[in-house]
C-alpha positions, 0 to 999 in steps of 0.5 A: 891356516896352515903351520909349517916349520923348516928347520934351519942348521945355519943358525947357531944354538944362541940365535935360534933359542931368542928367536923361540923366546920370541916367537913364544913371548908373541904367541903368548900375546896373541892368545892371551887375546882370544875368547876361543879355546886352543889345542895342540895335538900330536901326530898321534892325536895327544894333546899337548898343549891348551889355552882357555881364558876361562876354564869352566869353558873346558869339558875336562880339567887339564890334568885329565886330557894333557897327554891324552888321545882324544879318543880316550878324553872326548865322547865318541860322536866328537872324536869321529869327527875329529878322525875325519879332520885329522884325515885332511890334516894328513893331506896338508888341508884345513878341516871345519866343524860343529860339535855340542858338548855337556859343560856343567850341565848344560849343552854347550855348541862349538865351531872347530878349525883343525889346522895341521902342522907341518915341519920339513914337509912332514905331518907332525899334528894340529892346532884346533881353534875352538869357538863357542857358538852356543848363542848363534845356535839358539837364534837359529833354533828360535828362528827355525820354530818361528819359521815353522810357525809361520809356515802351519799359519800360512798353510792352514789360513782359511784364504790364498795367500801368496808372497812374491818379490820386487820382480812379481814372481810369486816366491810360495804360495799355500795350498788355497791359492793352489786350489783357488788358482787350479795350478799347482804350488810347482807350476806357480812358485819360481815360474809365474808372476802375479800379473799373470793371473790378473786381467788386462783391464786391471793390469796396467794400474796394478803394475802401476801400484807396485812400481809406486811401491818399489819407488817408496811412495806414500798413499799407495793402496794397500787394499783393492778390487781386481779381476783374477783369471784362474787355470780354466780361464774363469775371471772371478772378482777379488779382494786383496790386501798388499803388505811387505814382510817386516826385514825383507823386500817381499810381499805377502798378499792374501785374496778374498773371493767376492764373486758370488757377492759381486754377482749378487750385486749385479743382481740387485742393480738389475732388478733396481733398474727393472723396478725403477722403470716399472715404477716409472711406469705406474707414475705415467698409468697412474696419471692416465687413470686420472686424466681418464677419471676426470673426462668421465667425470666431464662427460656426465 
C-alpha cells in the first residue's frame, strides 16, 4: 500500500478540520483492530508515530524511540535494512522484509511491509506494518531439521531407495540406488521414471499396480518380486516395498537384492530335479536287481 495525499485550498479551514477528525476517528478504529505493530517514520527516518496492542512486544519504550532516527534506536543489521526499504520508499515503491530482534530476552522474528508516503507527489516518509512471525519461524526451523534428518537416514540406509510421483519420475534417489542402478542421482533424478529400469515382462502389471494406486483402490500389493535392469544391461531379481509418503502424493520404495538367492534357488530346484530322476532311476535298478535275484533264484 502506498499513502498518498494531495492538498486541496478549495476546502475551507472548517471542512477540512472534520474530515481530519474523521479520517483520524477511523484510522484509530482500524488500528485498535490490528495484532501487528505500526510505525510512522519522516522523510528523515524519526519516528513519529506508533501503535502496539501490547507494549512488551516493542524493543524499546516509546519515550526512547519517538523522535528518534532509527539509526540511533534499532541495532545496526536491522537499520541496514531498513536504509535499503526506505531507498524504494524514495522511488514510490514497497519494500519487504524479515528481521529477529532481542524482546525480553528471547529472540523475537518480524515481517515488515515499508510503505512510503506520499503528498503532492513528494516523499514525505513511511509507514512500517510490523508482523510477529516468530511462531511461523520455528515451524520452519523444526521442519528443516526433521528434513535433515530425514535426508542422513535416507542417504546412509543400508538399501536403494528411491521416491517418485504420480508420473513415475523418480524425484531423488540415494547414493545405494545410484550404485545399485550404475547411473548416477543427475541422470536419474527428474530425468528417468521407475519403469525404465524394469524388465518388460514385469512392466506391464507393475504400471498396472500404480495405476490401481492413483485410483484409491484397496488390496493393491504394496510388497512384490520383479525384475531390475541396471546401466550395463544385467537383470537382477528384486524385492520392493511401495508406501506413499504421509501428506504428499509421492512414493518411497526401497529395493533388496535377491539375486545371488534367487539363483541360489534355481540351484537347488536343479539339483532337485537332477536327484529326483536319479532317485527314479534307482527304483527302476532297484527293481531289475530284484527280478534279476528271483530268476537266479529259478534257475537253481
Amino acid at each position: 500500500m502506498i499513502f498518498k495525499k494531495s492538498s486541496d485550498k478549495k476546502k475551507s479551514p472548517g471542512k477540512c478540520h472534520n474530515k481530519l477528525e474523521k479520517s483520524e476517528t477511523r484510522l484509530k478504529g482500524i488500528l485498535s483492530s490490528m495484532e501487528d505493530l505500526v510505525f510512522v517514520f519522516d522523510k528523515e527516518g524519526r519516528f513519529t508515530f506508533y501503535h502496539s496492542s501490547d507494549r512488551k512486544k516493542l524493543y524499546a519504550t516509546p519515550d526512547k524511540f519517538m523522535g528518534k532516527k532509527h539509526s540511533e534506536v534499532m541495532p545496526p543489521h536491522m537499520d541496514k535494512m531498513f536504509i535499503k526499504a526506505v531507498k524504494k520508499n524514495r522511488n514510490g515503491k514497497m519494500a519487504e522484509y524479515e528481521y529477529d530482534l532481542k524482546i525480553g530476552g528471547k529472540t523475537k522474528w518480524f515481517s515488515v511491509k515499508l510503505s512510503p508516503i506520499i503528498i503532492d507527489g513528494k516523499f514525505e516518509g513511511s509507514v512500517a506494518v510490523s508482523r510477529d512471525i516468530t511462531d511461523r519461524k520455528k515451524v520452519e526451523k523444526f521442519l528443516r531439521e526433521k528434513e535433515k534428518l530425514y535426508r542422513t537416514v535416507f542417504e546412509n540406509s543400508a538399501i536403494p531407495i528411491g521416491i517418485f510421483g504420480d508420473d513415475c519420475v523418480i524425484l531423488i534417489c540415494n547414493s545405494k540406488f545410484e550404485k545399485f542402478s550404475g547411473y548416477k542421482k543427475k541422470e536419474v533424478e527428474g530425468r528417468m521414471h521407475w519403469y525404465d529400469f524394469i524388465p518388460e515382462k514385469d512392466r506391464k502389471w507393475m504400471l498396472k499396480y500404480h495405476k490401481q494406486r492413483l485410483e484409491g483402490k484397496a488390496k493393491i500389493p504394496s510388497e512384490y518380486d520383479c525384475g531390475f535392469i541396471d546401466r550395463a544391461g544385467n537383470e537382477k531379481r528384486i524385492h520392493i516395498k511401495v508406501g506413499v509418503i504421509p501428506g504428499t502424493k509421492n512414493r518411497i520404495v526401497s529395493v533388496v537384492d535377491i539375486t545371488k538367492g534367487k539363483k541360489t534357488d534355481e540351484r537347488l530346484k536343479k539339483k532337485n530335479e537332477k536327484l529326483k530322476i536319479t532317485e527314479k532311476k534307482l527304483t527302476g535298478l532297484k527293481k531289475e536287481i530284484k527280478k534279476l535275484e528271483r530268476k537266479i533264484k529259478r534257475s537253481r
